[in-house]
C-alpha positions as CSV (number, residue, x, y, z in Angstrom):
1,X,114.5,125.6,98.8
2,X,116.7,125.7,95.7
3,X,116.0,124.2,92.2
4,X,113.9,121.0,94.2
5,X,110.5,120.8,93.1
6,X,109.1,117.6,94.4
7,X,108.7,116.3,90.7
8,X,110.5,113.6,89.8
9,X,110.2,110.5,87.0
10,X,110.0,107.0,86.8
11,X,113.9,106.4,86.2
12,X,114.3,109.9,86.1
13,X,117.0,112.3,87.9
14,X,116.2,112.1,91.1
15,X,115.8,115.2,93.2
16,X,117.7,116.4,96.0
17,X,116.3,118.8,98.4
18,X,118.7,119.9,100.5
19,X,118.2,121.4,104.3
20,X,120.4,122.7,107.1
21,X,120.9,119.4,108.2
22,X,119.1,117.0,106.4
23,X,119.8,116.3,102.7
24,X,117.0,114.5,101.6
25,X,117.1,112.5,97.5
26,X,114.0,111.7,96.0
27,X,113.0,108.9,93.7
28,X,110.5,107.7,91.3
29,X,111.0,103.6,90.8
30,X,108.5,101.3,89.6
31,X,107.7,102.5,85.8
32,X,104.0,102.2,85.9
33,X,103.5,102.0,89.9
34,X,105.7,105.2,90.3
35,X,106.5,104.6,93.6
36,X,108.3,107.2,95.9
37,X,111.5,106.2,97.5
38,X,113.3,108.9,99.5
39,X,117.1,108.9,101.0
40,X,117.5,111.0,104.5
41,X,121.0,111.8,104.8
42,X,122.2,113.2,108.0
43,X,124.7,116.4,106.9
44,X,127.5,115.6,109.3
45,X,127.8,112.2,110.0
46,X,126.5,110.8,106.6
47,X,124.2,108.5,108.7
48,X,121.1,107.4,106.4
49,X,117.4,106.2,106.3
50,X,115.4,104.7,103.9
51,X,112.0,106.1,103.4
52,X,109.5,102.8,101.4
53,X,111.8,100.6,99.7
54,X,109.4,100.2,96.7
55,X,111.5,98.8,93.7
56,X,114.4,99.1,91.7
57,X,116.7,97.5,94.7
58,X,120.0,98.2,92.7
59,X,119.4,101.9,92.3
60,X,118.3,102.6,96.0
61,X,121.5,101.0,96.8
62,X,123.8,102.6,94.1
63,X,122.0,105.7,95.3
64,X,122.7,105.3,99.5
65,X,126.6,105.4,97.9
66,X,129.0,104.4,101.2
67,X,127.3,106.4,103.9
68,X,126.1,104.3,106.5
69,X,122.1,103.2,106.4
70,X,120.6,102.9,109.8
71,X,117.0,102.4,108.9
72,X,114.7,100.8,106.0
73,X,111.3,102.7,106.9
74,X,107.7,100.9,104.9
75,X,105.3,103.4,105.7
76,X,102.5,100.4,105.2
77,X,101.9,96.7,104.4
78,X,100.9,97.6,101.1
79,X,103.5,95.5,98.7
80,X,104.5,97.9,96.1
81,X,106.1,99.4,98.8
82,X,108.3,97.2,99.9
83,X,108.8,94.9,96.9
84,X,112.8,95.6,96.8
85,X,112.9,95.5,100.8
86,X,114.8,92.2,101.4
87,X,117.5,93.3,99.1
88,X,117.7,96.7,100.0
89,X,118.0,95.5,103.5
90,X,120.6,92.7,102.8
91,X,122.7,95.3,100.3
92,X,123.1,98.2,103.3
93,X,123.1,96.0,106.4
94,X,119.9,98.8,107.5
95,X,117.5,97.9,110.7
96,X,114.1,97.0,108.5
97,X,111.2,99.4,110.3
98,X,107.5,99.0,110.4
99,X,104.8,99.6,112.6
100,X,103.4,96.9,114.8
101,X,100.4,96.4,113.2
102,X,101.5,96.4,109.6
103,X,104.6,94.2,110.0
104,X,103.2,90.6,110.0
105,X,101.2,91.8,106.4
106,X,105.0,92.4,105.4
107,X,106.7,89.5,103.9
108,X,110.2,91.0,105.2
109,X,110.8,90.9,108.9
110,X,110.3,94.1,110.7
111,X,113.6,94.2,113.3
112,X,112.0,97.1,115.1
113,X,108.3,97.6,115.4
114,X,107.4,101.3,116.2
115,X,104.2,102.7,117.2
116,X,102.5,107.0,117.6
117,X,105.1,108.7,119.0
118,X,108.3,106.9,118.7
119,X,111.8,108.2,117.6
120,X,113.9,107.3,115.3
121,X,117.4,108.8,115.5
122,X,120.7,109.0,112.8
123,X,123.1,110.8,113.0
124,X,121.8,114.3,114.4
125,X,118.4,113.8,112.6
126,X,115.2,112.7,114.3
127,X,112.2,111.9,113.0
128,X,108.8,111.1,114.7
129,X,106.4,108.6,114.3
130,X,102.9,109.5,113.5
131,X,100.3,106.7,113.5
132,X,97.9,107.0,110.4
133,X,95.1,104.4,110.6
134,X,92.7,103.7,107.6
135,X,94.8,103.6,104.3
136,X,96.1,100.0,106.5
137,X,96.0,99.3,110.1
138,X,99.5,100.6,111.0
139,X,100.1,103.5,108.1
140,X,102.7,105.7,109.4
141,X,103.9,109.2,108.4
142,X,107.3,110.6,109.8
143,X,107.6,113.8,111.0
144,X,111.1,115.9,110.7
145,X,110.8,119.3,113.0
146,X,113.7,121.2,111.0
147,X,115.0,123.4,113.8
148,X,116.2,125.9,111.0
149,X,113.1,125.8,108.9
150,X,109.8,124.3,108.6
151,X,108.7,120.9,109.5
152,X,109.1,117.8,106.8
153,X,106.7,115.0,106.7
154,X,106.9,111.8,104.6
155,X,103.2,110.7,104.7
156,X,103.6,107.4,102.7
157,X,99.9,106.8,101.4
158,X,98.1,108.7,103.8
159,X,97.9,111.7,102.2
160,X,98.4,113.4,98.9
161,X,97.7,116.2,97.3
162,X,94.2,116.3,96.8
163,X,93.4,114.1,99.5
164,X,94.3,111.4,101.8
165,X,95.1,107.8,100.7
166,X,92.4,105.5,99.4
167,X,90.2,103.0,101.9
168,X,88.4,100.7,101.4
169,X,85.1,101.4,103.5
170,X,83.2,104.3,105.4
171,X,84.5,103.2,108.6
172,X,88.6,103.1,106.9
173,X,87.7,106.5,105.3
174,X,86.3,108.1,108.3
175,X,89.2,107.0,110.5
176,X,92.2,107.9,108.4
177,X,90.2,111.3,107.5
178,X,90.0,111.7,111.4
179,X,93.9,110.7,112.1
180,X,94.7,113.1,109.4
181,X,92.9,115.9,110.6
182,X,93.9,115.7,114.3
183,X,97.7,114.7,113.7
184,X,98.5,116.8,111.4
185,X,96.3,119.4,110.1
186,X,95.4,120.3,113.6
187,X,99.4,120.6,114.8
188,X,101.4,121.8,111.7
189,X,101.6,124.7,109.4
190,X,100.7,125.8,106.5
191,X,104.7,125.7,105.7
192,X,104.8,121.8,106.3
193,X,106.2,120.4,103.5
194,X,104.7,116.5,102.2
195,X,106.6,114.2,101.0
196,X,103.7,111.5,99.6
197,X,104.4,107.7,98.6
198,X,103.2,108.5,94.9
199,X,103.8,111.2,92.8
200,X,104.3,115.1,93.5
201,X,105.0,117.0,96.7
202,X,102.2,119.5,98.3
203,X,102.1,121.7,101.4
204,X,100.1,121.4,104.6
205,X,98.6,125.1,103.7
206,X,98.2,124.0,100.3
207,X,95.8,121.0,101.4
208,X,94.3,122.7,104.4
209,X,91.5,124.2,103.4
210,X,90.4,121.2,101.0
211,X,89.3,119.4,104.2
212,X,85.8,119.8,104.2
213,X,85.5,119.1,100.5
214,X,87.3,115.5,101.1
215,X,84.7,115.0,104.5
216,X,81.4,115.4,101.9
217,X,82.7,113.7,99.3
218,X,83.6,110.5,101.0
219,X,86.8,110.0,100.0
């Protein structure tokens, strides 16, 4: 994995962790919200995606360089998470992404509404589409099966290390608690690494046997 360790600072150096294929740059943006933005760059084409396009608008763009960006992913309606969006989007030319039942919350239009199991494709990088429901309505997580290494998942606020996003009721909690469970501690492994919307990076092993302790407590 190199010198990346999924740490990175409001304003700080950003982090590049680079993969067979992928080359993927991390950054904090924000100050106080220290919000998660996260460059996919395919390897050989120099295609790119845009992983929440929280803040900072200039330095997301300055950062994307001359490589074509394909997609503007907002992994939920939430608007710290999309707050530099509409210039992101007008600075790169990128398709804005959201799923269907997020994007009318999003005060940027969504060009292409994805829902569970969709595919989003640049350059010779695909990523999945995993529906998340509780954080919001249409939370999504992307999924990117590295067929040289483990799997990569950028899990917006759905999970975290130490737990999955916050809800605001029994029923939200219980829901996105379940999604988590089923969609992604029940198919990945431990060797997943999670990319969250806020702060550091974790593992699906690392989290994994937390579960039950997050299921009592109720949150």
């Amino acid at each position: 994995m190199g010198s990346y360790t999924g740490h990175v600072r409001p304003g700080g150096t950003p982090g590049v962790h680079e993969l067979a294929h992928l080359i993927m740059t991390k950054l904090s943006v924000g100050g106080s919200w220290d919000n998660n933005v996260y460059l996919l760059r395919c390897r050989y084409s120099g295609d790119q995606l845009v992983v929440d396009a929280a803040a900072e608008p200039e330095r997301i763009v300055a950062t994307c360089g001359d490589g074509p960006v394909r997609y503007i992913v907002t992994t939920h309606r939430h608007a710290d998470h999309w707050r530099a969006l509409s210039a992101v989007a007008a600075g790169t030319g990128a398709t804005t992404v959201a799923h269907g039942d997020d994007a009318p919350a999003i005060a940027v239009p969504t060009a292409q509404e994805v829902r569970d199991g969709d595919l989003l494709r640049f350059g010779d990088v695909e990523l999945e589409v995993i529906h998340l429901a509780g954080h919001t309505p249409g939370g999504i997580a992307l999924l990117y099966d590295d067929p040289t290494g483990p799997p990569h998942l950028w899990t917006g606020d759905s999970l975290f290390p130490g737990g999955v996003g916050k809800t605001g009721s029994p029923e939200e909690f219980a829901s996105l608690l379940a999604e988590v469970t089923h969609k992604l501690f029940d198919r990945l492994p431990d060797e997943t690494w999670v990319y969250p919307g806020h702060g550091d990076d974790t593992t699906i092993g690392r989290e994994r046997p937390h579960l039950a302790q997050w299921r009592a407590r109720g949150w």
